[in-house]
Structures are given as structure tokens and as C-alpha cells.
C-alpha positions as CSV (number, residue, x, y, z in Angstrom):
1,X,105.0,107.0,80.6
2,X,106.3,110.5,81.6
3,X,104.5,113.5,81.3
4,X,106.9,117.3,81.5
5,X,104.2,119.9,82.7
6,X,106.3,123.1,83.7
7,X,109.1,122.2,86.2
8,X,106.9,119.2,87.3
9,X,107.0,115.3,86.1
10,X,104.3,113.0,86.3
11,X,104.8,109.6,85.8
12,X,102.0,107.8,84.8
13,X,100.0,106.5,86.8
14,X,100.1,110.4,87.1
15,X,102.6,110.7,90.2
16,X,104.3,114.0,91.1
17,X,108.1,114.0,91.4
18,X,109.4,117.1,91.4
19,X,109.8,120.3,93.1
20,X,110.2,123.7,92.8
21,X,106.4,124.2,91.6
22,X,106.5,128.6,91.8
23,X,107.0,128.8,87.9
24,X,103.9,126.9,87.4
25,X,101.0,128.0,84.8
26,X,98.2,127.5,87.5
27,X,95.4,129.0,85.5
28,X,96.4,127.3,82.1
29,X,96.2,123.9,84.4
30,X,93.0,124.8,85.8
31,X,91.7,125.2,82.3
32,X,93.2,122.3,81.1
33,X,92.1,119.6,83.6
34,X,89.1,121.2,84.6
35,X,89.3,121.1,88.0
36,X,89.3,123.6,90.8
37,X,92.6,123.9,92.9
38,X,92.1,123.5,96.2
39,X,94.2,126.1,98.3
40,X,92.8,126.1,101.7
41,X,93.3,127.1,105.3
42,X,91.9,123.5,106.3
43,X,94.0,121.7,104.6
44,X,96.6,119.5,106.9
45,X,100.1,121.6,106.4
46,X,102.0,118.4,105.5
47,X,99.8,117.5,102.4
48,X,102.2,119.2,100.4
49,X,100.5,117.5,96.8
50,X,98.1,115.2,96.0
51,X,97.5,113.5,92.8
52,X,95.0,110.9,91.4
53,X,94.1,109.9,88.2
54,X,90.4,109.2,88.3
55,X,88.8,108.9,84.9
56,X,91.0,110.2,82.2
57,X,95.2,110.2,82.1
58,X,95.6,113.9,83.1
59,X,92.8,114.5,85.4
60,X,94.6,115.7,88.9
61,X,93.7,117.4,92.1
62,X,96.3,119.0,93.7
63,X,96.3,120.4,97.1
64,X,99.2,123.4,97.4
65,X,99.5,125.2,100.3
66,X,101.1,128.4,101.2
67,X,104.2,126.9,103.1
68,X,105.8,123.9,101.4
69,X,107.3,121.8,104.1
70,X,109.8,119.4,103.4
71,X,110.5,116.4,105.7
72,X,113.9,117.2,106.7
73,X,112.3,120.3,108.2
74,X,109.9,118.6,110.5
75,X,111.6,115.4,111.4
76,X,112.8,115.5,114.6
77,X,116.5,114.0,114.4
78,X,116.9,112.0,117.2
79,X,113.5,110.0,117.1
80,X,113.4,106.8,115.2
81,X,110.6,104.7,114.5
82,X,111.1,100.6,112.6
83,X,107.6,98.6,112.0
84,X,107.4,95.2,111.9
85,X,104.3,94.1,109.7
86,X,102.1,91.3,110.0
87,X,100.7,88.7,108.0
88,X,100.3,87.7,104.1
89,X,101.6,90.0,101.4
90,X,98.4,92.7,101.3
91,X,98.0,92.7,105.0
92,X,101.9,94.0,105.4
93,X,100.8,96.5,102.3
94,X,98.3,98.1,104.7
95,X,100.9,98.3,107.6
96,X,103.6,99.9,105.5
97,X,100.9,102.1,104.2
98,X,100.0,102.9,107.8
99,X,103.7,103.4,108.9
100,X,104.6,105.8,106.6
101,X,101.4,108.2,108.4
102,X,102.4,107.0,112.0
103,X,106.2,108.4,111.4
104,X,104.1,111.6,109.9
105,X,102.1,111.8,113.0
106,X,105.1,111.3,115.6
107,X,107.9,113.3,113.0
108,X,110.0,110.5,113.2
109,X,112.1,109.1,110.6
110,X,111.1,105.7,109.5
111,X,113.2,102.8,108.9
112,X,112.6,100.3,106.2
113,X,109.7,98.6,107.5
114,X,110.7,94.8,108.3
115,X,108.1,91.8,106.4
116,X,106.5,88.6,108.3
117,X,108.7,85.8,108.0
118,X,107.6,83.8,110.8
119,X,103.6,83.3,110.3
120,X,101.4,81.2,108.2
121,X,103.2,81.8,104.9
122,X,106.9,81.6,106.2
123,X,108.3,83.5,103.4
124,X,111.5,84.6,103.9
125,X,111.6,87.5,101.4
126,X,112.4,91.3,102.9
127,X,111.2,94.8,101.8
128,X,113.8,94.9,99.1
129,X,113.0,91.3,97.7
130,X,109.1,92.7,97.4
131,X,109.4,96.6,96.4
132,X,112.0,99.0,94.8
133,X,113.4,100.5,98.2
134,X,114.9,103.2,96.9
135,X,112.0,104.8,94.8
136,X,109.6,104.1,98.4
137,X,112.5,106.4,100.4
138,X,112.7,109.3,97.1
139,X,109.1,109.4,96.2
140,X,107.9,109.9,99.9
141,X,111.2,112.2,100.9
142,X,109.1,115.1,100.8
143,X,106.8,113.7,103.4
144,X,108.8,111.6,105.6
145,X,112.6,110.6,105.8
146,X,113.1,107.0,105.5
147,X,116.4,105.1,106.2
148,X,117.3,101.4,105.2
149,X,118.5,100.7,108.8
150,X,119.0,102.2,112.0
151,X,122.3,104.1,112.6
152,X,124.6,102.8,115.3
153,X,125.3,103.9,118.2
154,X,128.7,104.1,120.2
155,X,129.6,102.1,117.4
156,X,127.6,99.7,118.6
157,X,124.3,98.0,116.5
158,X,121.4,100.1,118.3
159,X,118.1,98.1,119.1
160,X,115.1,99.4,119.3
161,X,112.6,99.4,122.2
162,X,109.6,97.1,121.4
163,X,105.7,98.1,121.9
164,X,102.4,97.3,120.9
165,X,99.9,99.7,119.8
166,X,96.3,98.6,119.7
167,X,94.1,98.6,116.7
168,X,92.2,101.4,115.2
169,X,94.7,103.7,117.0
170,X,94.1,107.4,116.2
171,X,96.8,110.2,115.9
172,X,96.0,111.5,119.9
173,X,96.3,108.0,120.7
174,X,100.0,107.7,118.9
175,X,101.1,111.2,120.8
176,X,100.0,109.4,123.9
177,X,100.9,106.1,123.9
178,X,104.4,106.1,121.2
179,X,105.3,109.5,121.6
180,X,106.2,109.9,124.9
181,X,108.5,106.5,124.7
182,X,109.9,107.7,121.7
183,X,111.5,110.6,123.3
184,X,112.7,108.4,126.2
185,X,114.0,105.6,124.0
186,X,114.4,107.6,120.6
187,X,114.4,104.5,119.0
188,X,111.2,102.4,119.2
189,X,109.8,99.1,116.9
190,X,106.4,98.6,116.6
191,X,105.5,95.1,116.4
192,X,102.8,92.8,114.7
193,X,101.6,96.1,113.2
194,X,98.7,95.2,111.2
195,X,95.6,97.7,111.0
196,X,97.4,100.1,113.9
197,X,95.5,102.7,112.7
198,X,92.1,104.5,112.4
199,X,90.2,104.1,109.5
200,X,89.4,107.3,109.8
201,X,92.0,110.0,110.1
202,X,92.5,113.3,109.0
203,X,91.9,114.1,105.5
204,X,96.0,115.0,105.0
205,X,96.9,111.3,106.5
206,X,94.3,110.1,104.3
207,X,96.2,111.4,101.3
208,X,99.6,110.7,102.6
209,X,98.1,107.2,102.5
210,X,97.1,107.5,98.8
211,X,100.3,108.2,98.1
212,X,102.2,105.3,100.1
213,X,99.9,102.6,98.7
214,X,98.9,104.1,94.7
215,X,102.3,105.2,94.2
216,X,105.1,104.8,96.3
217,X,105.1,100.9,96.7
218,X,106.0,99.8,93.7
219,X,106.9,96.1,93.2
220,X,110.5,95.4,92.6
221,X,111.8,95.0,88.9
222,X,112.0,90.9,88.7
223,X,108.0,90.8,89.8
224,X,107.4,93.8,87.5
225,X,108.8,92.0,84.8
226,X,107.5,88.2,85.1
227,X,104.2,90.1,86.1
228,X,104.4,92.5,82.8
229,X,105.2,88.9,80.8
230,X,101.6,87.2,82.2
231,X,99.9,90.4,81.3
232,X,101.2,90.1,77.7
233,X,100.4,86.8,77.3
234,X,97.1,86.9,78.6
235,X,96.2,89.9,76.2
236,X,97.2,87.7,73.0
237,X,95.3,85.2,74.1
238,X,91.8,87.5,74.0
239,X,91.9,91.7,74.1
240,X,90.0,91.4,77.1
241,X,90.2,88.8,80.7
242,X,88.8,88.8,83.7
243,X,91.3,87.6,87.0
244,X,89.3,85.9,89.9
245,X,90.9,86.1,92.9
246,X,89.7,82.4,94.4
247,X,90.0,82.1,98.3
248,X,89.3,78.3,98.9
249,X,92.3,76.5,100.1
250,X,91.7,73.9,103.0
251,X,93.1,75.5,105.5
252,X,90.9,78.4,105.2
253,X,87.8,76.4,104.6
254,X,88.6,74.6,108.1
255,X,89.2,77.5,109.4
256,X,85.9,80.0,108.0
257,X,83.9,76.6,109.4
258,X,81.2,76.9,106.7
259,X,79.6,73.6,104.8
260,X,80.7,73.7,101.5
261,X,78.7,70.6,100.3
262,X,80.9,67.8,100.3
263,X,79.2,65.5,103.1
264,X,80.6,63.6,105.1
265,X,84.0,63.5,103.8
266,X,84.3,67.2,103.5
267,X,83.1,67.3,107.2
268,X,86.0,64.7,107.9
269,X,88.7,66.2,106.2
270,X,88.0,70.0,107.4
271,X,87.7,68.6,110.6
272,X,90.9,67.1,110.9
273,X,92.6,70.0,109.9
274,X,90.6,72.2,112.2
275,X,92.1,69.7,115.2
276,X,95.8,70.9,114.7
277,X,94.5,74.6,116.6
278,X,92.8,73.8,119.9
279,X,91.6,77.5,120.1
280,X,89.8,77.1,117.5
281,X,86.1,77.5,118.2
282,X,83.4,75.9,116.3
283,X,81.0,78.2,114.2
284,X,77.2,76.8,113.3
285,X,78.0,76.3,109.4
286,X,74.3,77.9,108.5
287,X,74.6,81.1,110.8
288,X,78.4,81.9,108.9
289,X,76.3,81.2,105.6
290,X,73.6,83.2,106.5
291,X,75.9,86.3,107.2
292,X,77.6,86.2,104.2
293,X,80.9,84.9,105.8
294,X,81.8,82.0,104.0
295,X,83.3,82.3,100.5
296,X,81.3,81.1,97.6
297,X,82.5,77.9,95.7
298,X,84.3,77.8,92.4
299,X,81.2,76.8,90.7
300,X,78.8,79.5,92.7
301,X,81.1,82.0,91.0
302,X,80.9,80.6,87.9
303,X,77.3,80.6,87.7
304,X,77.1,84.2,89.1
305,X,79.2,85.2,86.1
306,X,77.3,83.5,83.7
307,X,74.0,85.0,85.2
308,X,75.3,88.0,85.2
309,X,76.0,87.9,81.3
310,X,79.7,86.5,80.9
311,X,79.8,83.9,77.8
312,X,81.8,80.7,77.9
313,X,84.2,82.4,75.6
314,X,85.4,84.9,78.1
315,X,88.7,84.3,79.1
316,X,89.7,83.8,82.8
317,X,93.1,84.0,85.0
318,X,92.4,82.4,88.5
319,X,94.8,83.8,91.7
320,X,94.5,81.2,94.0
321,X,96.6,78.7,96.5
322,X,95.6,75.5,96.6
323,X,91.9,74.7,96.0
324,X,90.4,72.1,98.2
325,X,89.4,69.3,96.2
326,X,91.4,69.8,93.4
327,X,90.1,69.2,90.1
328,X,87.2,68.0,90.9
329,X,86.0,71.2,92.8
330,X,87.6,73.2,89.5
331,X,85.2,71.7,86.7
332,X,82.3,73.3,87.2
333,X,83.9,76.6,86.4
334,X,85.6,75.2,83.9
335,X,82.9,73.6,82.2
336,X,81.6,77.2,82.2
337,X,84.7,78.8,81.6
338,X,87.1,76.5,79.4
339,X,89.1,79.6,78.6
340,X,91.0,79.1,82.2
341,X,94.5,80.2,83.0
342,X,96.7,80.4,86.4
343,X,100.2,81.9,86.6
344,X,101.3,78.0,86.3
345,X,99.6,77.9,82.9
346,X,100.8,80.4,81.0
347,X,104.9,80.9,82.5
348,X,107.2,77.6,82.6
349,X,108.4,76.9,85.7
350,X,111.7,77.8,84.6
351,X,110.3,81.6,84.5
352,X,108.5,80.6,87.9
353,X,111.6,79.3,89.3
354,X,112.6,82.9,91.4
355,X,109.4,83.1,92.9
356,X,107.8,79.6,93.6
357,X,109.6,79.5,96.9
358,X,107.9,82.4,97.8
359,X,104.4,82.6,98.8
360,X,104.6,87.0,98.7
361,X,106.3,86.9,95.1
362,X,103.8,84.9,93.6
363,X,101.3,86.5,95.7
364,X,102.6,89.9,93.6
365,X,102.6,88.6,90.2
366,X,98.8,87.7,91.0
367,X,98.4,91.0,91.9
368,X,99.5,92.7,88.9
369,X,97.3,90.6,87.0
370,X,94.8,91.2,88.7
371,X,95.1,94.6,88.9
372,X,95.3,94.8,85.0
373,X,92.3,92.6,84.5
374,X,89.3,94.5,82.7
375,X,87.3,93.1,85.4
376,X,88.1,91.6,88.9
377,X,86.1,89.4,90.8
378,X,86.4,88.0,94.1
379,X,84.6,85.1,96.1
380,X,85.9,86.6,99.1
381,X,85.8,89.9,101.1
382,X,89.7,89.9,101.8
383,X,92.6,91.8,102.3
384,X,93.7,91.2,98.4
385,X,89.8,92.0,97.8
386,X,89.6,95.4,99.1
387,X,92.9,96.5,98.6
388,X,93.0,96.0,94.4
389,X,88.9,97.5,94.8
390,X,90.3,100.7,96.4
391,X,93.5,100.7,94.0
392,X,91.1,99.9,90.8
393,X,88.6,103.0,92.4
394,X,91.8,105.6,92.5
395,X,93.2,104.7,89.2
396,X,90.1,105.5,86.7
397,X,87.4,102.8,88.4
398,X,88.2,99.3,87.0
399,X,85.1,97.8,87.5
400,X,85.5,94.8,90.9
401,X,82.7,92.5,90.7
402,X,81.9,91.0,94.9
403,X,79.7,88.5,95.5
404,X,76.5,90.0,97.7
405,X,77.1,86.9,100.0
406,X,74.0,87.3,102.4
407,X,71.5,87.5,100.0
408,X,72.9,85.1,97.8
409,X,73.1,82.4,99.5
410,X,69.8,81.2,99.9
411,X,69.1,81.8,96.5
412,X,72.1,78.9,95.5
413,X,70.5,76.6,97.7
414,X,67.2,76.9,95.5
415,X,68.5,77.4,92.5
416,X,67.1,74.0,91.1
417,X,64.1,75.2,92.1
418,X,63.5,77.8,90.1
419,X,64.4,78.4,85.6
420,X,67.5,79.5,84.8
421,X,65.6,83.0,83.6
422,X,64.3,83.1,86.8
423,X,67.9,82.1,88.8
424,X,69.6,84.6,86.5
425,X,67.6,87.5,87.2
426,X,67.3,87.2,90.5
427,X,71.3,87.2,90.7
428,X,71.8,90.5,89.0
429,X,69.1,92.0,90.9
430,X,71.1,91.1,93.9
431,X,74.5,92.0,92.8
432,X,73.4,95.8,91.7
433,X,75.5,97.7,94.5
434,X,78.7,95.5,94.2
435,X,79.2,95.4,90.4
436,X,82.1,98.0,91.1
437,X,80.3,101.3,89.6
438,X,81.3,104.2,90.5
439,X,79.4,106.1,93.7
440,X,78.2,102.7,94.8
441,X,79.8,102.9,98.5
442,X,79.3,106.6,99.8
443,X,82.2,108.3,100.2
444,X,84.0,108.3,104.2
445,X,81.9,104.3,104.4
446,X,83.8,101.4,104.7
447,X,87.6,101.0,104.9
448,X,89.6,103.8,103.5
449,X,92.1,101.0,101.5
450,X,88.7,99.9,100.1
451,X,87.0,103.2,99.5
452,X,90.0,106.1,99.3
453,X,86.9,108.7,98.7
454,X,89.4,111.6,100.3
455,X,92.1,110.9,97.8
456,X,90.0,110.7,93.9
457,X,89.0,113.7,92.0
458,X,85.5,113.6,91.3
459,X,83.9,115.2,88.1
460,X,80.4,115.1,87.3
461,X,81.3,115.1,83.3
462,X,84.1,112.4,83.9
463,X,82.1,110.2,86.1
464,X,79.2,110.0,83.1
465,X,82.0,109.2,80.8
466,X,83.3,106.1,82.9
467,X,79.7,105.3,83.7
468,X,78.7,105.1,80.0
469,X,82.0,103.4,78.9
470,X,81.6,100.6,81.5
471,X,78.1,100.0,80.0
472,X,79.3,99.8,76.1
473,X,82.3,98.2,76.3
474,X,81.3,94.3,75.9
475,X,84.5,92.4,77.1
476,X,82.0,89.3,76.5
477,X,80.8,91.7,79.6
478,X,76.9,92.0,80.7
479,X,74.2,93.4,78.5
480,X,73.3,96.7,79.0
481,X,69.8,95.4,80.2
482,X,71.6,94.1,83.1
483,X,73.6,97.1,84.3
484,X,70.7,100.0,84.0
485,X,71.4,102.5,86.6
486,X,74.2,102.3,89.3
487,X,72.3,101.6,92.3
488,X,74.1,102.6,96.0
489,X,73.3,99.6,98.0
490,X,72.1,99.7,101.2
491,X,74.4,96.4,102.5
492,X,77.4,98.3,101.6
493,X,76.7,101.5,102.9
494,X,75.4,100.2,106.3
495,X,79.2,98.9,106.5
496,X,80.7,100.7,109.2
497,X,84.1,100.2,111.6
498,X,82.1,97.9,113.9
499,X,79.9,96.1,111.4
500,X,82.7,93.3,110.7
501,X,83.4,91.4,114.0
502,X,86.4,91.7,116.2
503,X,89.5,89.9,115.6
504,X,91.5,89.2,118.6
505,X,94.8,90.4,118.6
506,X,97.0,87.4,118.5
507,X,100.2,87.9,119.9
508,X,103.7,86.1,119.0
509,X,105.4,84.2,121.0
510,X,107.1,86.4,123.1
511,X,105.8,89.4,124.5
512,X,107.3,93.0,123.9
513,X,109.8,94.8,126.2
514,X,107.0,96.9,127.1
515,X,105.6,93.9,128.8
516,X,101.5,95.2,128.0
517,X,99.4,93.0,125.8
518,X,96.3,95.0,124.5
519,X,93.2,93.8,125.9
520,X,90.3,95.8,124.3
521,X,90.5,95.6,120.5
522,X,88.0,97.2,118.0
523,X,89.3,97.0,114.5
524,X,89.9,93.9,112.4
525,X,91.9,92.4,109.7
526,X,90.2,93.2,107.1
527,X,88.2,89.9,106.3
528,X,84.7,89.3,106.9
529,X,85.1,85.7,107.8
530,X,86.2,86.3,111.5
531,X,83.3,85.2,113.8
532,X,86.0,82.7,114.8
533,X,87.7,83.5,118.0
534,X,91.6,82.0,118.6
535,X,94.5,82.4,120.3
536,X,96.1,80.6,117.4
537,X,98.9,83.6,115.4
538,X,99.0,81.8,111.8
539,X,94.5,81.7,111.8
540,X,94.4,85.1,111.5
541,X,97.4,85.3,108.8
542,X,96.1,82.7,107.0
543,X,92.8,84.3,106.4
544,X,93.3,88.0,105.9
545,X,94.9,87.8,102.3
């Protein structure tokens, strides 16, 4: 959907694509969204725009300052910086994100950043298989120039120096530490580059990475398409659906080192798999329950949806790999939800054929449904997890439904204790906080791609609106007497950089030209389930998505 205001278009979702902006009515937009432009001597003098849709379809923020700077202008020609990402499909989402502002930071043209296709999911797909290339180089071309490939030199194929940068990097530390290689080397690759920078940055950055993730990666046309198709079908099915994203395949399980309740032969199994990484160390299965780091079961979440006021004829699409046990693990959620559908259930795998091969193309057209679910809910505190919470927050607060693992858990081991009334009530007492309402993690808490407070336009009248709507649209949704008042809960706002533990930084096989391996690391990959320390590079793929 296009929008013509002035000389500017805005495709929905409500992106901003064209320049000059002098002839602009200013006022009449003022008066029309009802927001105050902000024009301001703090602003960062590369946030050239910023738009969001928070609420409503034409609600936008837009940051203009005095001196529009293009990226030509402030490039500096002979420094060249290439990425190479890390991981499963949404970890590499956060590193291109995160590229784009490190080439800002250094004024470096960016080259196409490179995908994983050596870890744990051993997809071979590149940037161009994934997203449309050339709208991620035109749509960010006022910000940063981006080529497909390095240019030659002496007619030669140019390599680049490789480096490592260590996690939670801030900007002083990318003038220190790249910089000054940059201008030795001009051309420089930054490898395994997964959560390479802050969380917190400056509130420019923080838009520039608004604008990489919300609207400049945008999937290629054969995963829009197959991805538009599930959508469709899903939507004549029932009006509404709710996508759970399941994490519980069995190398994960062995590897998260929780007791899921299978005994003996659970214990067996996991523990054979857990055998194949001799890194691995072993967790005490109650302690990881205890701190909300293992992943509830398929029929946990089904009974936390049902508690929480979701009838047996809601409709369901479950994103998930393999599930451990099968079937059998599967039929308590079914038995709750019969309305069940995967990707595998509603496309033939004729229509599946381009992307089964592919663990990051199927990974996408989950995403997408997800993403256009009327609810999301997760079992999990992932990289898929935070990333479509953020993305549902910036694009009018889709409401994501997390399970409040800690204090759940002991009240699932008692559950036959206690009535159903009682079991039920007690569940939505302890989900209010993470029922995805809006203002429920403080803004600046938590990771920016989870909480992108700097980048959405917040309006007293429109956040009533989407407050009020989320409470009378059913959906086969809760009862209002179960979402009162949006409550600001203390376990998420506690959340800081350092409340997750550390992940080590697992290198490849061979080490960089730079010959460093970072020792101290403080940030991590963006999965709660990472008391687990290995030396093993696939774990830490493996778990992150």
C-alpha cells in the first residue's frame, strides 16, 4: 500500500522513500498526525528520518534536521567494511541490523553482508536467496552506501583483512579497535559477527537500527509469496489464529539440560546426544527450572493458553523443527487445541519443494506467519522470540504472549494439587507483565531488538485506543476479567545487559589474520538458556533461534 504525502512516499508499513522534503506542508502534518516534530540540536546528524507506525496507519515521528546528509557525502571512499554473520536465520538478522550502524559509525561503505553456512543449520542460501538485495542497498542509500561485492584491485579479486570484535562493542570501541585497521588495510571483514554491538547506543544508531530491521530487510519475493499463501489459507480457515513459536527439538533439549519428564528414557536419550560435544558441561536440571531457563513443554503451553482464556476452537499454526518425542509429546496440545496447523499442513510439498532444503527459508515463511498472527506466543525466550516482540511493538503492538518461566514452574509441578479454578487463576496472575501490552517493559530495559523504545511514537490517546482494542477484540482471546489493567512487571524490568548469563564466544575453526581471540565477553546471544558453558561452535547456533 502506497501512500503520496507531498513529494514524499510511504509505503506501508509507513516507510519513507523519497527525498527532496523542502516543499513539505509541515504544519498541516502536524495537525494531521498529531504529533510534535522533533527538530533538535541533540539529535545525531545522520538520523536524517525516522518513521514508525505505532497504533494507527499514519501515525509517524519524524526527526529532520537542519543539514540533510546523504551517505555519499560522509562515506569515506577508500574504507571498506564486509560482515560475516553468525548463526540461525534471526541471529544473522541482528548482525546485519548491527552492520549497517557499524559502517555508520566507521563511514565505511558496506558490502553485502555474507550468511552462516557452515554452523548448526548448514544452509547454504546467501543474502540474495533470503532478502531483496536491491531494496536493502536503495532504501538505506541515504544512510550508508552498500555494494554487492568488493571492487578489485589491480585487477586482481581484493581480500579483506579478517578481525574479531568483541561483544557489546560500543561506537569508541569501533573507532579504536576497527578504525584504525581500516585505514591501514581499507578493506576489513568482520567475522562471526553476532551481537558485536551495544545494546545501548546513541539514540541516532538506535533509529538507524529501526530502519535496517522494520524496513529495509525485507524477505525476497519467493518467501514473500509462499509466506503470503500460508497467511491466506490460515485466515479462511478462522478470521483470527494464533502462531506458537515451539522450541523443543532434541538437540536443544540435550543441550538446555532441563528434565522434561520423560524418566529414564528421556534421561537416556538426551544423554546420548549430549555425549557427541565433550565441552559440554552438565547443568542441575532443577536449578535451570528454577531460573526460568528451560522451555515449557507443548502441553505446559497449552494449558497456559487455556488458563489464560483461549477455547479449544481457537485455531493454531505451530513454528517448530523437530519436536522431541513426536506425536506423542504433540497430543496434549492437541487434545486442547484440535484446530492445529504447521507450514507442512496447510502447503503441499510440491509448494514446499524450494525451501525444504533450507533450514533459513523455512525459518522465513514461519516468520511471516508468525508475524501476522493476531497473537504470538512463545515457550521460549529466543532470538525468533524477541526479535518478532520488538517488530510486533514498532508496528502497532501485536500482542506476544511469554511464558513467566520462574514463577511458573513450580506452579506446573502442583498443578494436580490444586482445582482447575484455582490452577487457572493463579496462571494469569502470573503472566500479567508478559501478556505483550503495551508499556509493560520500561522503555531503554532489555534488548533494544526486543524493546525498540527509541524508535515508536508514543501517544497517550493512541496508546488507550490499542489498550482498549486488545481488551474487546475476542479472537476466542481472554475475557476481559482476565486482562484488567496492564501491569509493568517487575521480572521484566529488572532485565538488564548482565542479567542473562555469559555466552562464551565460540570461535571457528580457524582463527582471524589478526591472530587475537577475545577473552573477556559480556553480552550474549540472545537466549536465556545459556548457563551452559562450551567450546563447542554449533551449541550456541543451535540454541539462539
Amino acid at each position: 500500500m502506497t501512500h503520496w504525502i507531498g513529494s514524499i512516499r510511504f509505503t506501508y508499513p509507513l516507510s519513507v522513500a523519497l527525498y527532496p522534503l523542502e516543499r513539505f506542508d509541515w504544519d498541516g502534518f502536524d495537525h494531521m498526525c498529531n504529533v510534535r516534530l522533533a527538530i533538535g540540536r541533540n539529535s545525531s546528524p545522520f538520523s536524517i528520518f525516522y518513521a514508525s507506525s505505532y497504533s494507527c496507519s499514519l501515525r509517524l515521528l519524524i526527526r529532520l534536521h537542519q543539514v540533510l546528509i546523504v551517505a555519499e557525502a560522509i562515506t569515506h571512499p577508500t574504507r571498506y567494511l564486509a560482515i560475516a554473520t553468525s548463526g540461525g536465520l534471526n541471529q544473522q538478522r541482528t548482525g546485519i541490523t548491527d552492520a549497517v550502524v557499524a559502517a555508520r559509525i566507521l563511514n565505511a561503505t558496506l558490502v553485502v553482508p555474507k550468511l552462516d553456512q557452515k554452523s548448526f543449520w548448514k544452509d547454504a542460501s546467501d543474502f540474495t536467496d533470503i532478502f531483496d538485495v536491491d531494496w536493502f542497498i536503495s532504501f538505506l542509500s541515504k544512510d550508508v552506501k552498500i555494494i554487492k561485492q568488493l571492487p578489485k584491485r589491480g585487477g586482481r579479486t581484493w581480500t579483506p583483512y579478517t578481525m574479531r570484535v568483541p561483544r557489546k562493542c560500543s561506537e569508541r570501541c569501533y573507532l579504536n579497535r576497527v578504525l584504525p585497521v581500516l585505514l591501514k588495510r581499507h578493506a576489513v571483514q568482520l567475522n562471526k559477527f553476532d551481537y558485536r554491538l551495544a545494546n545501548r547506543l546513541d539514540t541516532g544508531f538506535q533509529k538507524l537500527r529501526c530502519r535496517v530491521n522494520y524496513h529495509a530487510l525485507q524477505f525476497a519475493n519467493p518467501i514473500l509469496e509462499m509466506g503470503k499463501i500460508l497467511v491466506q489459507r490460515l485466515r479462511m480457515r478462522s478470521k483470527h489464529y494464533i502462531a506458537l513459536h515451539l522450541r523443543f527439538e532434541p538437540d536443544m533439549l540435550a543441550f538446555s539440560g532441563c528434565d522434561y519428564g520423560g524418566g529414564e528414557k528421556e534421561k537416556n536419550e538426551l544423554g546420548a546426544i549430549q555425549k557427541r560435544w565433550k565441552t559440554l558441561h552438565k547443568n542441575n536440571p532443577d536449578k535451570e527450572r528454577r531460573q526460568g531457563r528451560c522451555p515449557l513443554t507443548p502441553e505446559e503451553v497449552g494449558l497456559m493458553l487455556k488458563a489464560l482464556g483461549y477455547g479449544s476452537d481457537v485455531h493454531i499454526y505451530v513454528a517448530s523443527g523437530e519436536v522431541y518425542g513426536g506425536e506423542e509429546t504433540l497430543r496434549p496440545l492437541k487434545a486442547l487445541f484440535p484446530n492445529f496447523y504447521s507450514k507442512d499442513t496447510i502447503a503441499t510439498k510440491e509448494e514446499l519443494g524450494p525451501f525444504l532444503s533450507f533450514s533459513s527459508r523455512r525459518a522465513a515463511l514461519d516468520f511471516i506467519v508468525c508475524d501476522e498472527s493476531d497473537v504470538f506466543v512463545t515457550n521460549n525466550n529466543g532470538n525468533m522470540a524477541r526479535i518478532l516482540a520488538g517488530r510486533r511493538k514498532y508496528f502497532g503492538h501485536k500482542p506476544t504472549i511469554r511464558p513467566n518461566a520462574k514463577k511458573l514452574y513450580r506452579l506446573f509441578l502442583s498443578r494436580n494439587n490444586m482445582t482447575w479454578e484455582e490452577f487457572s487463576s493463579r496462571i494469569r496472575t502470573l503472566q500479567k507483565g508478559f501478556m505483550g501490552e503495551p508499556k509493560e517493559v520500561r522503555p531503554g530495559r532489555g534488548e533494544f531488538h526486543e524493546n525498540p523504545s527509541t524508535c515508536i511514537c508514543e501517544d497517550s490517546e493512541a496508546m488507550g485506543k490499542v489498550k482498549a482494542d486488545s481488551r474487546h477484540k475476542k479472537h476466542g482471546k481472554l475475557d476481559d476479567s482476565s486482562r484488567k489493567d496492564v501491569m509493568v512487571s517487575d521480572d521484566q524490568n529488572d532485565y538488564d545487559d548482565n542479567d542473562v548469563p555469559e555466552w562464551p564466544d565460540l570461535d571457528e575453526d580457524e582463527e582471524d589474520e589478526s591472530g587475537s581471540k577475545e577473552k573477556h565477553l559480556s553480552n550474549v546471544t540472545g537466549s536465556d538458556y545459556g548457563a551452559v558453558i562450551s567450546d563447542e561452535p554449533e551449541l550456541e547456533a543451535m540454541l539462539s533461534d
